[in-house]
N, C-alpha and C positions, 0 to 999 in steps of 0.2 A: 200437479203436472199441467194444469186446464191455464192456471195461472203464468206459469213460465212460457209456455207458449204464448199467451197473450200480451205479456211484455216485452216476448219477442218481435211478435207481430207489429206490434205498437213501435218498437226501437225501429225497425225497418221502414215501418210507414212514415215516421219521422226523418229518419236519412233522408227517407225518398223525396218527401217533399222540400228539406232544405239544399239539396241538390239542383232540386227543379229551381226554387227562387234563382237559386244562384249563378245554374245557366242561363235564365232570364233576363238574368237583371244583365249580366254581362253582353247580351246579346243589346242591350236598351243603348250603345254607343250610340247610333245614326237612327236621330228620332224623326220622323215624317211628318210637318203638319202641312196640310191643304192653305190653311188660312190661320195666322197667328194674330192678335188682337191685344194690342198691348198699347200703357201710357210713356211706358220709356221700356229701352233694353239695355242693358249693361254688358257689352263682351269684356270678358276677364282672365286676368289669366291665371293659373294655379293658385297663387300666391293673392287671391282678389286682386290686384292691381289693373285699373280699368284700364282700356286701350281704344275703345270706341263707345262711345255712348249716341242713340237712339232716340229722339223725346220727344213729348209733345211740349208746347211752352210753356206749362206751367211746373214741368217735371224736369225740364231739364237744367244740365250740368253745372256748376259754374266754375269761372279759371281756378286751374290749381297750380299750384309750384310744389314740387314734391309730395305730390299727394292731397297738398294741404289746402284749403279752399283762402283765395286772395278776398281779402275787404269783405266777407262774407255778410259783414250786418251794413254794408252800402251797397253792397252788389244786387242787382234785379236781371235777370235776363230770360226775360218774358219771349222768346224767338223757337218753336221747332229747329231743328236741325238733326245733326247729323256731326258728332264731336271726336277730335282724333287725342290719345293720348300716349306718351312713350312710356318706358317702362319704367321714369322714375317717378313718373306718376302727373309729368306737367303736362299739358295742353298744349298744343303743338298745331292746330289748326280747326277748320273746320268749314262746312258747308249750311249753310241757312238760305231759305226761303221762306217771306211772307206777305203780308198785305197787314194794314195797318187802316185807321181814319185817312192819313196824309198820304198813303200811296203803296206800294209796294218794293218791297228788294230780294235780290238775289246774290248770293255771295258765297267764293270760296278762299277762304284763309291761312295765310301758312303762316305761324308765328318764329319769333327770334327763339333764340334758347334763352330759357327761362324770362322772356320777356314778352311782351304782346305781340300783335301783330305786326308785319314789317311789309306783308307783299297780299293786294285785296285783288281778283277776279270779280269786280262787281256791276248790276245794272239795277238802277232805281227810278222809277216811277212817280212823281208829286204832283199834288196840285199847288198852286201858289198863286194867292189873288184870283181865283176861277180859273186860272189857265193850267194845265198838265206839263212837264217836264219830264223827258230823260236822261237820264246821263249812263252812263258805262262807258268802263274801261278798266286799265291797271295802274293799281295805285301801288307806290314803293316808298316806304318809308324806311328811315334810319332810327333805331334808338339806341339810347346809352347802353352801356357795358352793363350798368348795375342791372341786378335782377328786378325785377318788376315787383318784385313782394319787396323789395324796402323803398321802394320810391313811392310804394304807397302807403307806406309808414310814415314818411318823410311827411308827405301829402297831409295825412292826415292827424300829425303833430302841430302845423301849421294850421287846418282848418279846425275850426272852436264855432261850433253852433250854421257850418255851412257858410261861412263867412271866412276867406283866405286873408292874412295877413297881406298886405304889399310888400313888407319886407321877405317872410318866409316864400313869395312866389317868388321875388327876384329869384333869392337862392338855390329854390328848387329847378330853374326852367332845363338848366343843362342834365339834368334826368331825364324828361322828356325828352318827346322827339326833337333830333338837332336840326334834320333839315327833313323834304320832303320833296319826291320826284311823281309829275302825275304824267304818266303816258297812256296817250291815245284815250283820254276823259273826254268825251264830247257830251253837250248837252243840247236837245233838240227839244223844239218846242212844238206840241202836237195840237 
């Protein structure tokens, strides 16, 4: 009898606490931090598909087209920022700020679909020969139709060892940007 009881008791105490976890953890939706301390952040969405990436510059992002990372064993992007991404997984724009040896910049970027950037909010900072430099403004550019993941296939069927053919660049250039508009680029000398 001492027994059933005590498995009873036992069975109960265990409800009780898988219960409590369990309105717990559901109540854990809207977490509060004071101060959060991170090298990168990834917002995601269900489905992990990233939509905003967060970074310091050795952790951050690099272009993707469908998820997929572009030139990954040529690519460096040593920059903080702040990276936007849609939901089929390409890179669509982005905001950076930094300082460098040569100077500083600031920039926010909207890119084409499935292609780089086309339209720059930017202001930069150099020195050149001891003297400082600014420039800012908005830069517009035009690019091809083709997606940016095969022109860098293209690119790099052409380049052997860092070294472009002259004939594969003729061919390639109309993948690149075709023309370029710069408004309001002023550059002052401080």
């Amino acid at each position: 009898m001492v027994m059933k009881k005590l498995s009873l008791i036992n069975l109960v105490l265990l409800v009780g606490i898988i219960a409590h976890l369990l309105y717990n953890q559901s109540k854990k939706e809207n977490i509060h931090f004071k101060r959060l301390t991170a090298e990168r952040i990834d917002i995601v969405g269900e489905n992990g598909n990233r939509f905003i990436v967060l970074s310091n510059p050795k952790d951050q992002a690099l272009a993707t087209t469908n998820g997929e990372v572009i030139n990954p064993e040529k690519t460096e992007r040593n920059t903080p920022g702040l990276l936007f991404f849609n939901s089929e997984g390409d890179e669509v724009g982005g905001l950076m700020f930094d300082k460098d040896n040569q100077g500083t910049y600031q920039m926010l970027t909207f890119d084409q679909n499935k292609n780089d950037q086309i339209m720059v909010l930017r202001k930069d900072e150099y020195e050149e020969n001891g003297k400082w430099f600014r420039q800012y403004g908005i830069e517009i550019s035009e690019r091809s139709e083709k997606p940016y993941i095969e022109i860098i296939k293209e690119y790099n069927s052409i380049n052997v060892d860092g070294i472009v053919s002259s004939k594969g660049y003729i061919a390639l250039i109309p993948s690149f940007v075709l023309s370029g508009l710069l408004i309001e680029f002023s550059q002052f000398q401080t």
